[in-house]
MARNU-213843 format. One record per atom (N, C-alpha, C): residue number from 1; residue in one letter; atom name; z, x negated, y. Coordinates in Angstrom, 2 decimals. Layout:
N
     n   res   atom        pz        px        py
   NUM     A     CA         Z         X         Y
...
END
This chain:
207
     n   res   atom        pz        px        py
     1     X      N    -33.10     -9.81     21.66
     1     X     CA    -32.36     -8.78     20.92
     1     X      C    -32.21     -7.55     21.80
     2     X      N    -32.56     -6.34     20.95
     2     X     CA    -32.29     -5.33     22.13
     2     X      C    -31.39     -4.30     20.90
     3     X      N    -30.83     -3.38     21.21
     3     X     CA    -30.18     -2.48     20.87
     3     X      C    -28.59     -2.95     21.10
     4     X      N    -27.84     -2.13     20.25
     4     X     CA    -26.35     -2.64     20.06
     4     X      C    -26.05     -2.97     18.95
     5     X      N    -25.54     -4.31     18.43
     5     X     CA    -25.34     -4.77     16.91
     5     X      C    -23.76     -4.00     16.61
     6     X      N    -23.46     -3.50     15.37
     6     X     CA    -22.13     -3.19     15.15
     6     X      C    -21.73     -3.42     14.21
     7     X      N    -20.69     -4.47     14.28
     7     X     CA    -20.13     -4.93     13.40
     7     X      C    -18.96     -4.78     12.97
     8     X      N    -18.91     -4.38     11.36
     8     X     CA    -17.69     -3.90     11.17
     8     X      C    -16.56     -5.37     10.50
     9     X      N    -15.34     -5.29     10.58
     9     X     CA    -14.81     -6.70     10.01
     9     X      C    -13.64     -5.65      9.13
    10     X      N    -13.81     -6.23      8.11
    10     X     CA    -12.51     -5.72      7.02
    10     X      C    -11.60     -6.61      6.37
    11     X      N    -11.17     -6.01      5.56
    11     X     CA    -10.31     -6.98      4.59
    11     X      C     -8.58     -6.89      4.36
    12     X      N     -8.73     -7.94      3.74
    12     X     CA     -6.51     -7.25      3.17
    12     X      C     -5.90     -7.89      4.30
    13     X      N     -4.68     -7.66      4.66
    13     X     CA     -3.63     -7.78      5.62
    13     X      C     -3.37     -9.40      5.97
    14     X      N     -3.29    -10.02      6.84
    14     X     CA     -3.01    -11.20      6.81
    14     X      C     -4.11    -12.71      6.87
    15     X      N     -5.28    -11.50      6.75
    15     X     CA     -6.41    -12.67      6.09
    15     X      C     -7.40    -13.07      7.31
    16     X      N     -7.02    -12.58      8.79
    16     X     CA     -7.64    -12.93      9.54
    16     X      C     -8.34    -12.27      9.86
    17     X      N     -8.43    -11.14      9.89
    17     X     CA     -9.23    -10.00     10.55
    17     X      C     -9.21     -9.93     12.33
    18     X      N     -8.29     -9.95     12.63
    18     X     CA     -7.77    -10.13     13.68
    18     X      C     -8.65    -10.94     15.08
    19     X      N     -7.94    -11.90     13.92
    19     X     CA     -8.48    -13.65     14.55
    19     X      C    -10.26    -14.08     15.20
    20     X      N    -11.01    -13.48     14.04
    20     X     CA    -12.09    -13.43     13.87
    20     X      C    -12.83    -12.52     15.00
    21     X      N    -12.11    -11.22     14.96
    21     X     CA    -12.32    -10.17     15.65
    21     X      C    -12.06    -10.34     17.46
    22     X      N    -10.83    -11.38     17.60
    22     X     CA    -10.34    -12.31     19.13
    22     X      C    -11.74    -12.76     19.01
    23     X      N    -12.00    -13.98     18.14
    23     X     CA    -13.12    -14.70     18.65
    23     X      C    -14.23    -14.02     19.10
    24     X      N    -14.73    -13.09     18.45
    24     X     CA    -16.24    -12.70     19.08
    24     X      C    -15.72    -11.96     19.71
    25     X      N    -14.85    -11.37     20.46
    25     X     CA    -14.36    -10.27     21.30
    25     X      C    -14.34    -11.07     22.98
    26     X      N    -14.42    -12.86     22.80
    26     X     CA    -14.75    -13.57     24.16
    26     X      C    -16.08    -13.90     24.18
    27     X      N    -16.71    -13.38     23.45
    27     X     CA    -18.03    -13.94     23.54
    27     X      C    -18.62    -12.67     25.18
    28     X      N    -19.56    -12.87     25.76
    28     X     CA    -19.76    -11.81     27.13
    28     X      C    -20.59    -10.69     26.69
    29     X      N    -19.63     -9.50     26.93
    29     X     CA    -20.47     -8.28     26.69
    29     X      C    -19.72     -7.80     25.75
    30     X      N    -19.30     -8.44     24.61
    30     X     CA    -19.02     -7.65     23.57
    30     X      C    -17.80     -7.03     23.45
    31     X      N    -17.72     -5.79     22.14
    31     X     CA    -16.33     -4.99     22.92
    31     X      C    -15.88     -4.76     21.26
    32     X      N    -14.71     -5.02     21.56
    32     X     CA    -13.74     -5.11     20.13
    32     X      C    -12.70     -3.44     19.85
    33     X      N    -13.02     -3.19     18.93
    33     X     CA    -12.42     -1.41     18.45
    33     X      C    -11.46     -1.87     17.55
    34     X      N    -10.18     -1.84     17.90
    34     X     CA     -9.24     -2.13     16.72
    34     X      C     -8.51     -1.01     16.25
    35     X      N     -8.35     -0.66     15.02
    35     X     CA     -8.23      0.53     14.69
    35     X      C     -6.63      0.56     14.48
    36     X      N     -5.86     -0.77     14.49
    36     X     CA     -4.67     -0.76     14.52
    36     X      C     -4.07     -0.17     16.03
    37     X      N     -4.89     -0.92     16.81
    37     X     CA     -4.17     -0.66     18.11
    37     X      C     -4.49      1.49     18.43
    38     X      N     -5.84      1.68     17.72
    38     X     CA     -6.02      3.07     18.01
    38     X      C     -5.14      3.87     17.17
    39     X      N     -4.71      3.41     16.27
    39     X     CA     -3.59      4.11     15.32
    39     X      C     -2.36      4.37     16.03
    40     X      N     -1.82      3.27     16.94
    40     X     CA     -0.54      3.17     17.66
    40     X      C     -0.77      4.19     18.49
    41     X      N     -2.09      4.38     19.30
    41     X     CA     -1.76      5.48     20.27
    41     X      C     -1.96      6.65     19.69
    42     X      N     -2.44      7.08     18.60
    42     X     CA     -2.68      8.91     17.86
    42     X      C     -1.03      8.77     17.71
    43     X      N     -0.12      7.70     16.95
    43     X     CA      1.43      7.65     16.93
    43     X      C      1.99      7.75     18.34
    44     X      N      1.69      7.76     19.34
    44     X     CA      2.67      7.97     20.53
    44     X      C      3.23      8.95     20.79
    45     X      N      4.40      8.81     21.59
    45     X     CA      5.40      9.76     21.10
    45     X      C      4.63     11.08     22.02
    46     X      N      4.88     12.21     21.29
    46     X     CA      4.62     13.46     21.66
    46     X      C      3.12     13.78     21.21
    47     X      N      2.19     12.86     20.57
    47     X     CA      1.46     13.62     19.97
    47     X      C      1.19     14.18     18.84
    48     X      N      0.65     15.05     18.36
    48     X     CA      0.69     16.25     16.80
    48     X      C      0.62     15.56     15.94
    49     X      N     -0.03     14.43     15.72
    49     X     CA      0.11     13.52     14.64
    49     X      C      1.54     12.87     14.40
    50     X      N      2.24     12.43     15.83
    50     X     CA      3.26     11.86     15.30
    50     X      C      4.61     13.01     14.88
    51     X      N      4.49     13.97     15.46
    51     X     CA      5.18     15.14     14.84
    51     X      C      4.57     15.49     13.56
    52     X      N      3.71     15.25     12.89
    52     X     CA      3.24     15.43     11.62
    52     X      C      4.00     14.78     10.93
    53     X      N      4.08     13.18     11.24
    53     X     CA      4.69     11.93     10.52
    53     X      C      6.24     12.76     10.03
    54     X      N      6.58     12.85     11.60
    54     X     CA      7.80     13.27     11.10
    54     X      C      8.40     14.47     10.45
    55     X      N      7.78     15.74     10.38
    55     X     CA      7.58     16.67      9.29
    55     X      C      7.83     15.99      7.89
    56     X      N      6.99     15.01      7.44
    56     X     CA      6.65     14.67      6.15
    56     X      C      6.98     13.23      5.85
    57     X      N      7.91     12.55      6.88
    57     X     CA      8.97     11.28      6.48
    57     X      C     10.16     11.63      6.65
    58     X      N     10.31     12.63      8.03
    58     X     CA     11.60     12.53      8.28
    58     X      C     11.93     12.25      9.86
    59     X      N     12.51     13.32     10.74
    59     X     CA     12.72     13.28     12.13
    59     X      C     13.82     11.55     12.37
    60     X      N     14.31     11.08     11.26
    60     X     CA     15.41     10.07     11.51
    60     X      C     14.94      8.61     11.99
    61     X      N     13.28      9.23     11.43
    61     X     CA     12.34      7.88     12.05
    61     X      C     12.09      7.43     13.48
    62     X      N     12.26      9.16     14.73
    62     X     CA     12.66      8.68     16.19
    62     X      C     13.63      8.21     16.53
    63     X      N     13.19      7.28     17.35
    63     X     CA     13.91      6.60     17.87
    63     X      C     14.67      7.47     19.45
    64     X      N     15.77      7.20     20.01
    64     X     CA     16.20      7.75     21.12
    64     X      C     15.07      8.33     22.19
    65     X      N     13.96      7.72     22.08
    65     X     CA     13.21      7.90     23.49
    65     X      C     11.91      8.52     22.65
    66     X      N     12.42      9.06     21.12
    66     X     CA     11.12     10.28     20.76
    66     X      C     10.20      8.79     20.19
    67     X      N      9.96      7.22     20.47
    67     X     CA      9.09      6.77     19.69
    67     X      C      9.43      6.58     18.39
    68     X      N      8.47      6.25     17.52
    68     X     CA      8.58      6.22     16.44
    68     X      C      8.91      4.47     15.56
    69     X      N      9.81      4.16     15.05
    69     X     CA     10.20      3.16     14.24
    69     X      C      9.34      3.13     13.31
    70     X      N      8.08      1.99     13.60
    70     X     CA      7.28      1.98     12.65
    70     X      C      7.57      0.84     11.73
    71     X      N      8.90      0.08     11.99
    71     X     CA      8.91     -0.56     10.66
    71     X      C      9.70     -0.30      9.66
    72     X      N     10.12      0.81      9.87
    72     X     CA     11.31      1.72      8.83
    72     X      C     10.34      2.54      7.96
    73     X      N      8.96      2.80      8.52
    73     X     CA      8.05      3.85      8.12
    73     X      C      7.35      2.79      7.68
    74     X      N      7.41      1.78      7.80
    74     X     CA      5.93      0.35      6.82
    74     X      C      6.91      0.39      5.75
    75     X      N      8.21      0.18      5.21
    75     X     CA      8.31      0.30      4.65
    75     X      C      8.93      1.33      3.53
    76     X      N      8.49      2.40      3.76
    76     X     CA      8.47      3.62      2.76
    76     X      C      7.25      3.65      2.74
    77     X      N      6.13      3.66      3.49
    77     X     CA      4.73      4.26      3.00
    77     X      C      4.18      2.75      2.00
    78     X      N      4.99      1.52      2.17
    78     X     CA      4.46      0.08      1.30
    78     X      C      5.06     -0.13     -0.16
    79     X      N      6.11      1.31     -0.15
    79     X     CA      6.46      1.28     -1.76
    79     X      C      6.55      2.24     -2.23
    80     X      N      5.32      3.04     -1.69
    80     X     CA      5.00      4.41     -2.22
    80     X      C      3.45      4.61     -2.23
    81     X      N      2.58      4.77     -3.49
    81     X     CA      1.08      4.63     -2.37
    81     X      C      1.00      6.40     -2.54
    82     X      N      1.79      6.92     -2.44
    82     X     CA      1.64      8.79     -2.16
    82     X      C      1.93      8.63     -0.99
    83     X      N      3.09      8.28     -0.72
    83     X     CA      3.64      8.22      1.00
    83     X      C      2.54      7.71      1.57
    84     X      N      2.22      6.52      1.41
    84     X     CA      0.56      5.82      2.09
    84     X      C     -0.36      6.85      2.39
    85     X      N     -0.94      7.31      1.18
    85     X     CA     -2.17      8.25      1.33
    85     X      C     -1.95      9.11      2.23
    86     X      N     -0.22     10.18      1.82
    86     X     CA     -0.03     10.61      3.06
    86     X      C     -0.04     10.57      4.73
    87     X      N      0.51      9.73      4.93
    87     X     CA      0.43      8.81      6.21
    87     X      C     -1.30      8.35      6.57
    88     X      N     -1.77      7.95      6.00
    88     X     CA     -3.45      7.32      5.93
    88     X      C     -4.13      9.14      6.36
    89     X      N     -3.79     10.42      5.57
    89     X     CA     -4.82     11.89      5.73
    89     X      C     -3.88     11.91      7.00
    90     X      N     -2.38     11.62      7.61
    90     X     CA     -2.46     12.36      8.76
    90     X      C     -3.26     11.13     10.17
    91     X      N     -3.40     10.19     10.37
    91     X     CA     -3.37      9.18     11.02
    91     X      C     -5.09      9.27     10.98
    92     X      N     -5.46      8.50      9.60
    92     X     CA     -7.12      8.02     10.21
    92     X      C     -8.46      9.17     10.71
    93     X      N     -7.98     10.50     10.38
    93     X     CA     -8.81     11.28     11.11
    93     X      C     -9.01     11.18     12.36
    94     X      N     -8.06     11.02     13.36
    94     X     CA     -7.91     10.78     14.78
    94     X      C     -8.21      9.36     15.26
    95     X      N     -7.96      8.31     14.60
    95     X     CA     -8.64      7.03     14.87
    95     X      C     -9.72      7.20     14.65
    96     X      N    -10.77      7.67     13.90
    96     X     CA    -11.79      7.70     13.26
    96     X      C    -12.47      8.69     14.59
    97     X      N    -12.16      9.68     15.47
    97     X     CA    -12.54     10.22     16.48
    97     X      C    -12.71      9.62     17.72
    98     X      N    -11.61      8.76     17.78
    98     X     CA    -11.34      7.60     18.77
    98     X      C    -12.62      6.49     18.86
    99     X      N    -12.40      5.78     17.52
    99     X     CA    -13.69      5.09     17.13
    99     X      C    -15.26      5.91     17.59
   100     X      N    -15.22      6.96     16.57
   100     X     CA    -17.05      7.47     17.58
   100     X      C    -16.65      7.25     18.83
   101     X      N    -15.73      8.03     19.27
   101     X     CA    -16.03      8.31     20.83
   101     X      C    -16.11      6.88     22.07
   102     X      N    -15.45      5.95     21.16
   102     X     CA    -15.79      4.66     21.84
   102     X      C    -16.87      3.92     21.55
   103     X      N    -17.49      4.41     20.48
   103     X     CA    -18.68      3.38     20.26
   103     X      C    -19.73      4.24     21.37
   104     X      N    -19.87      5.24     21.53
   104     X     CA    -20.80      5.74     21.78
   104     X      C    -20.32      5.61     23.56
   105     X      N    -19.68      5.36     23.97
   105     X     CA    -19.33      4.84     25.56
   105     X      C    -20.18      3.36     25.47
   106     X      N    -19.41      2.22     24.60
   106     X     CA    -20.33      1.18     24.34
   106     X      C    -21.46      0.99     24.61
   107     X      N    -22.36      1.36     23.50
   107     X     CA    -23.46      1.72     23.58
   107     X      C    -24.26      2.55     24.53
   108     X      N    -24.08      3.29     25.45
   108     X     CA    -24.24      3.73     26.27
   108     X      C    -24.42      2.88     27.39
   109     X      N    -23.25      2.00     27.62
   109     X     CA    -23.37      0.70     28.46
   109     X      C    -23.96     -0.41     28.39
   110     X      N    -24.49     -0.55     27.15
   110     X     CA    -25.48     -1.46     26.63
   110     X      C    -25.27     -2.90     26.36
   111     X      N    -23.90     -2.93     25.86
   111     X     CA    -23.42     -3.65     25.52
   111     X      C    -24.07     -4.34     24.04
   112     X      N    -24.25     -6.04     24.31
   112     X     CA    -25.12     -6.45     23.20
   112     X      C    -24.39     -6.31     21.63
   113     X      N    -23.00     -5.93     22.02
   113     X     CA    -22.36     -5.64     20.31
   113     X      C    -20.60     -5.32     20.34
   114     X      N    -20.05     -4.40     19.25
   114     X     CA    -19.25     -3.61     19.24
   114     X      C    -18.92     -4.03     18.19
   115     X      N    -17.27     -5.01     18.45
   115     X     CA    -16.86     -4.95     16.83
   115     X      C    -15.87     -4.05     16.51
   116     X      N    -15.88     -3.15     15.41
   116     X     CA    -14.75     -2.43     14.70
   116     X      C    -13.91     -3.26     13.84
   117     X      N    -12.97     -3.29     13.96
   117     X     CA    -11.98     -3.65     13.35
   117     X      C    -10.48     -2.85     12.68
   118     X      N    -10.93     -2.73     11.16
   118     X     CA    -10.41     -1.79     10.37
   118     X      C    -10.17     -2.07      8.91
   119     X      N     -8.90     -2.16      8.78
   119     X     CA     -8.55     -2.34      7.08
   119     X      C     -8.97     -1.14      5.99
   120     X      N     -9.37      0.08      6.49
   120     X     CA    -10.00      1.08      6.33
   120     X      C    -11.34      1.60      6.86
   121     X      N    -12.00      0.46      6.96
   121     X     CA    -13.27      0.47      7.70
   121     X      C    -14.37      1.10      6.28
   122     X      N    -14.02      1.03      5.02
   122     X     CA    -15.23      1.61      3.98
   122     X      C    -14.86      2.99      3.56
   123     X      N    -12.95      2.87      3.42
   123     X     CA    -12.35      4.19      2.86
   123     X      C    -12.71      5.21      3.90
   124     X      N    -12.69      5.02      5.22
   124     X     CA    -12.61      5.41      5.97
   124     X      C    -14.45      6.07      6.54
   125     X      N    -15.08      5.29      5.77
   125     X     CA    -16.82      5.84      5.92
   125     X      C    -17.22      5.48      7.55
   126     X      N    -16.20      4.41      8.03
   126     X     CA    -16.75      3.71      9.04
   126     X      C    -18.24      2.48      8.80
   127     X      N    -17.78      2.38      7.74
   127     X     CA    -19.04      1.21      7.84
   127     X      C    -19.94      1.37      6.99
   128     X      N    -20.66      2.88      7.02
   128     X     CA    -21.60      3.19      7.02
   128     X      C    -22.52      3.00      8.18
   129     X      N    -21.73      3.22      9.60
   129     X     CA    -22.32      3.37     10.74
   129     X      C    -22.83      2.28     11.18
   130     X      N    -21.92      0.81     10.49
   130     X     CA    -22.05     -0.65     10.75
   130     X      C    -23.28     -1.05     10.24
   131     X      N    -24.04     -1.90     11.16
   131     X     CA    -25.41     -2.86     10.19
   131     X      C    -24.89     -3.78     10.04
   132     X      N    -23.49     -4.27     10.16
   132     X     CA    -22.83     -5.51      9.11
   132     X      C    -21.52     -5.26      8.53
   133     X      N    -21.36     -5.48      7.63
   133     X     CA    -19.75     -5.80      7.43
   133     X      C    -19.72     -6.77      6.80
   134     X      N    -18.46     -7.72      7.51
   134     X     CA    -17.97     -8.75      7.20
   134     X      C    -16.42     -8.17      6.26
   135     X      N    -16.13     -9.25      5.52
   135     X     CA    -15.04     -8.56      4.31
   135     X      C    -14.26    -10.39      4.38
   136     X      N    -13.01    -10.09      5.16
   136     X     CA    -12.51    -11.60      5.57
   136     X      C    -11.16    -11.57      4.23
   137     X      N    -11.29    -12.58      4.00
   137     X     CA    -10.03    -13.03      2.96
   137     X      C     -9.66    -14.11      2.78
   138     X      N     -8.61    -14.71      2.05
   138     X     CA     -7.93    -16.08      2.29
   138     X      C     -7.63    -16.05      0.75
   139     X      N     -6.72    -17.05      0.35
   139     X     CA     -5.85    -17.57     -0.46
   139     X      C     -4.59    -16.53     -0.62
   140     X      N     -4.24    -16.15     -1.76
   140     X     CA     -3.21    -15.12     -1.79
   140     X      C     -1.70    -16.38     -0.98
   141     X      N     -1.56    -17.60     -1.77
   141     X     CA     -0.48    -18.40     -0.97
   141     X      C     -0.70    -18.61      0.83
   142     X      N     -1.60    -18.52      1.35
   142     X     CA     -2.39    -19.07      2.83
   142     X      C     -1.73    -17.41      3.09
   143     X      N     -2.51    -15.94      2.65
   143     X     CA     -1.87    -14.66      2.84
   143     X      C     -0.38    -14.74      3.59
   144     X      N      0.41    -14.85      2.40
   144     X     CA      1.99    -14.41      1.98
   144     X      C      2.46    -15.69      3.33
   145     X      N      1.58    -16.78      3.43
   145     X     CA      2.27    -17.82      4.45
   145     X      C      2.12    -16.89      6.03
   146     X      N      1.42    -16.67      6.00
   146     X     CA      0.64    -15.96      7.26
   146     X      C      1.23    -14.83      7.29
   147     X      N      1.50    -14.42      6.81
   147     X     CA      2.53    -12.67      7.23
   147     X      C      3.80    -13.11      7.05
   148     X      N      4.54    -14.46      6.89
   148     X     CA      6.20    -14.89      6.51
   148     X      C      6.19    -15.27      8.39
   149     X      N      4.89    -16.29      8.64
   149     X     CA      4.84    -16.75      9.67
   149     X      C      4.80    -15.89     11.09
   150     X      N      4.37    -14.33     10.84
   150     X     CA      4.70    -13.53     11.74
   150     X      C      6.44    -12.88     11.94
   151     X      N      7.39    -13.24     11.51
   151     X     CA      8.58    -13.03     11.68
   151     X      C      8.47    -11.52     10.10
   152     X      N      7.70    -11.17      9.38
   152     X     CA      7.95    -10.34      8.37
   152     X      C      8.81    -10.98      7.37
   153     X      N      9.34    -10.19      6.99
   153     X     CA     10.30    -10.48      5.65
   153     X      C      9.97    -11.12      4.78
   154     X      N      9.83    -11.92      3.41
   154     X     CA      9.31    -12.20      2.48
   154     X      C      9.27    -11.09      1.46
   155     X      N      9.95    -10.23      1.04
   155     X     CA      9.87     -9.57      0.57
   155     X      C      9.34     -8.16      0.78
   156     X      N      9.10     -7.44      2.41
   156     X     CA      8.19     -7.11      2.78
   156     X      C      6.60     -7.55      2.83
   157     X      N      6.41     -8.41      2.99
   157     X     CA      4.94     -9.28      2.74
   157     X      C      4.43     -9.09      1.81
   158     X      N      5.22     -9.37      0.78
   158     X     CA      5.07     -9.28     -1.13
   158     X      C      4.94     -7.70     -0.83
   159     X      N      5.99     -7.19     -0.44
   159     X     CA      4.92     -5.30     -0.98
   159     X      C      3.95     -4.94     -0.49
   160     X      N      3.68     -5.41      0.65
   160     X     CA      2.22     -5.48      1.36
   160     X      C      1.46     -5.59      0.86
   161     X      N      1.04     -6.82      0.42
   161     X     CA      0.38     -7.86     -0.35
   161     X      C      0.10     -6.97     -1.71
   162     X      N      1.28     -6.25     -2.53
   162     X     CA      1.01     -5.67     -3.70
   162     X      C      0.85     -3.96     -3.31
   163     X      N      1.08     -3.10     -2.29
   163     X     CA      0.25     -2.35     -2.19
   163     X      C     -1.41     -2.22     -1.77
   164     X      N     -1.79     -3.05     -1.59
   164     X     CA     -3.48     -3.06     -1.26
   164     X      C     -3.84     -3.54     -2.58
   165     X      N     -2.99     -4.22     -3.69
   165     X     CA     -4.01     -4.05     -5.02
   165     X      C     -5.12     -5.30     -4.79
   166     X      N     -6.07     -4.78     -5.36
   166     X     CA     -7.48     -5.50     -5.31
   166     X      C     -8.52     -5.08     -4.46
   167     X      N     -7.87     -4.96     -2.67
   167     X     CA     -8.64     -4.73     -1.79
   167     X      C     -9.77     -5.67     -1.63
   168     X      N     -9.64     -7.24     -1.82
   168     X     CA    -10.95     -7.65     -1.79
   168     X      C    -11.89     -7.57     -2.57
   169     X      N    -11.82     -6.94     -3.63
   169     X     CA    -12.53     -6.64     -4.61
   169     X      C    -13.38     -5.49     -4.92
   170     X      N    -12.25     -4.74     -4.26
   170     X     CA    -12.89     -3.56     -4.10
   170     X      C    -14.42     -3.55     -2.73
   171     X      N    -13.71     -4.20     -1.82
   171     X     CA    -14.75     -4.09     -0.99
   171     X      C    -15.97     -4.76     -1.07
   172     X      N    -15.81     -5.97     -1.73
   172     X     CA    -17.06     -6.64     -1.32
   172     X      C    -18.23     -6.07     -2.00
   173     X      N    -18.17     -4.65     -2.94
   173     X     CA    -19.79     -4.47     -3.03
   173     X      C    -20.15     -3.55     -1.39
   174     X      N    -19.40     -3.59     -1.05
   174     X     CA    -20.07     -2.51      1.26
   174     X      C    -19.69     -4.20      1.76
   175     X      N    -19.73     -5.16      1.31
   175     X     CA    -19.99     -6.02      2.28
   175     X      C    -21.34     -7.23      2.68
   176     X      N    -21.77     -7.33      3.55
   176     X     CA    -23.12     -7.95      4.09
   176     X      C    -22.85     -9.35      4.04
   177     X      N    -21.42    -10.14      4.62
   177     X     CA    -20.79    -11.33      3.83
   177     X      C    -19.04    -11.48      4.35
   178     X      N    -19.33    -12.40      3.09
   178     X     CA    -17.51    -12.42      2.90
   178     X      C    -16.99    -13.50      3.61
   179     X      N    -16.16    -13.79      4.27
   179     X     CA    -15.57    -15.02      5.49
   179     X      C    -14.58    -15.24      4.93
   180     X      N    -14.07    -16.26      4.23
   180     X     CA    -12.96    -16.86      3.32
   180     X      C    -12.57    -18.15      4.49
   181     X      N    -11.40    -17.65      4.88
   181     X     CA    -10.25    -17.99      6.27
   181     X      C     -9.17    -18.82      5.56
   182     X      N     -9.36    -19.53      4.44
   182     X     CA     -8.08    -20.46      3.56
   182     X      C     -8.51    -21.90      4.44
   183     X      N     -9.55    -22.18      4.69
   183     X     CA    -10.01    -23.40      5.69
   183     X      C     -9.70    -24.00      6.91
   184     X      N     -9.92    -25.13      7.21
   184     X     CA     -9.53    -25.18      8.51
   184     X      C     -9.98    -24.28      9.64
   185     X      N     -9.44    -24.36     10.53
   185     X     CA     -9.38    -23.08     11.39
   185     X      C    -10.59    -23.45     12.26
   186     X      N    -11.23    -24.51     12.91
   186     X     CA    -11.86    -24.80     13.38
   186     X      C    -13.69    -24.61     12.72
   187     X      N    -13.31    -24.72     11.61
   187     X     CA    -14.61    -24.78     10.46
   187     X      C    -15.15    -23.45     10.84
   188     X      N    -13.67    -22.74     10.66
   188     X     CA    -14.18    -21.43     10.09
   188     X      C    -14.38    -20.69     11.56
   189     X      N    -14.39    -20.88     12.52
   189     X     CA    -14.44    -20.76     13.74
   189     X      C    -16.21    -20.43     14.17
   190     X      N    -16.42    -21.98     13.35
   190     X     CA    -17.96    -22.57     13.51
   190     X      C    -18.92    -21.66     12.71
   191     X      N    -18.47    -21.44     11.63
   191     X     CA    -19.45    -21.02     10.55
   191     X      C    -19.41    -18.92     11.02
   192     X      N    -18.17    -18.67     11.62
   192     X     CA    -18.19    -16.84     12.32
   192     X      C    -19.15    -16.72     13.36
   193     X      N    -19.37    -17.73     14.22
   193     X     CA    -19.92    -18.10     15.48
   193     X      C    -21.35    -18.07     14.72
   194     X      N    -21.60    -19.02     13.90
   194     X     CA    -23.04    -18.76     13.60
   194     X      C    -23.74    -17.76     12.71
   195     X      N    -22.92    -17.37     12.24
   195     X     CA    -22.89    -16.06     11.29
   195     X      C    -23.35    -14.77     12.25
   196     X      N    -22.41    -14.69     13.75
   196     X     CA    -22.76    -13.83     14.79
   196     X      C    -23.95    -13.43     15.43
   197     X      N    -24.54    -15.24     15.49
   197     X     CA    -25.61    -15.15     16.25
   197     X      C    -26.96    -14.55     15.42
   198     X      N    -26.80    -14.74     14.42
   198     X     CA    -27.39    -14.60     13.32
   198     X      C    -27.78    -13.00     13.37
   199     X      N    -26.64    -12.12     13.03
   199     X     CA    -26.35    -10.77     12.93
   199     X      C    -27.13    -10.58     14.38
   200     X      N    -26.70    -10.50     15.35
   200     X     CA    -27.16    -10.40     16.75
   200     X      C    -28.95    -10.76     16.92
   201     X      N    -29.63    -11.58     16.49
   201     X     CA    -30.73    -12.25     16.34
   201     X      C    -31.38    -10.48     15.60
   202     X      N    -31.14    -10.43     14.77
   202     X     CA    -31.52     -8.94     13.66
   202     X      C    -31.38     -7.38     14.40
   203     X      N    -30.52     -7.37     15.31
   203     X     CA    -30.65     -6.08     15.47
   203     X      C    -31.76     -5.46     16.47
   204     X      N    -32.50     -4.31     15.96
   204     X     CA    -33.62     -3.93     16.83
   204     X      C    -33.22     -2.34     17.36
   205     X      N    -33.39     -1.53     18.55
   205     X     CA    -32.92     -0.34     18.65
   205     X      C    -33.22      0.44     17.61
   206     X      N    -31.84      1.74     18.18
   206     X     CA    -31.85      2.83     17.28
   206     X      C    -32.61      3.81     17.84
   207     X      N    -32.82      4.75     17.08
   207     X     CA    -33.79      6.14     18.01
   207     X      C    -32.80      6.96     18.12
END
């Protein structure tokens, strides 16, 4: 295999994106882009984005030390999808800069593969750039268990859960295959792993 494989992983909240994204992220060489964690830093305190936020939520969202209370802000932008969109035009432009500018360090280093990891990986016209996307989902009950089981609310979860709508649905016509995570954990472990090698086996350089 020669070039850099890039793989994008999507899907609704809770369903193992994550998880999937840990696993091949120990495999050697490969380098994991999480667009959550790049979101947190465009939000750090003192940069224009997060003074944007607060323009258009509300300065009451800093906290003493200027950071931002992002779970006071999950939930106004999770029962509003205007507030969302809002929040989504000031935020994913700058992740989305972050992202090139790290793939192309990657790749540069010649690293055998780069996973992105993004719940906005299609809206976002990231995974165009991808020669895979994977589109991970579960059981709506396995879901709602799995985000109760992170210390979230139940009733936060549920608006979660009902602001993304019919995200898996929507996505799976931009997806290459779908990884249904309701299984044992070990199975599904086995069947990402060979799914990888697979993807990896296919990729030939870019010009």
């Amino acid at each position: 295999m020669t070039g850099t494989l890039r793989l994008g992983i999507t899907g609704p909240i809770g369903c193992g994106k994550s998880t999937i994204a840990r696993w091949l992220g120990e495999r050697p060489g490969v380098v994991v882009l999480d667009a959550d964690t790049l979101a947190r830093d465009v939000l750090a305190a003192g940069t224009p984005e997060l003074e944007a936020v607060y323009a258009r939520f509300g300065a009451d969202l800093a906290g003493d030390d200027g950071s931002l209370d992002r779970a006071a802000l999950g939930r106004i932008v999770f029962a509003d999808p205007a507030a969302l969109r809002d929040l989504e035009a000031i935020v994913h432009p700058a992740v989305r800069e972050r992202i090139l500018a790290n793939l192309a360090h990657v790749e540069a280093n010649g690293s055998p593969a780069v996973v992105i990891e993004a719940i906005k990986l299609v809206e976002g016209g990231l995974a165009g750039l991808c020669d895979e996307v994977w589109l991970v989902t579960c059981a709506p009950a396995v879901q709602l268990e799995r985000l109760i089981g992170r210390a979230t609310n139940p009733s936060d979860a549920r608006a979660r859960m009902v602001a993304q709508g019919d995200l898996a649905a929507r996505l799976g016509p931009s997806a290459t295959r779908i990884v249904d995570t309701s299984g044992e954990r070990a199975a599904t472990r086995r069947a990402v792993e060979a799914a990888f090698d697979v993807a990896l086996a296919g990729i030939s350089p870019r010009a």
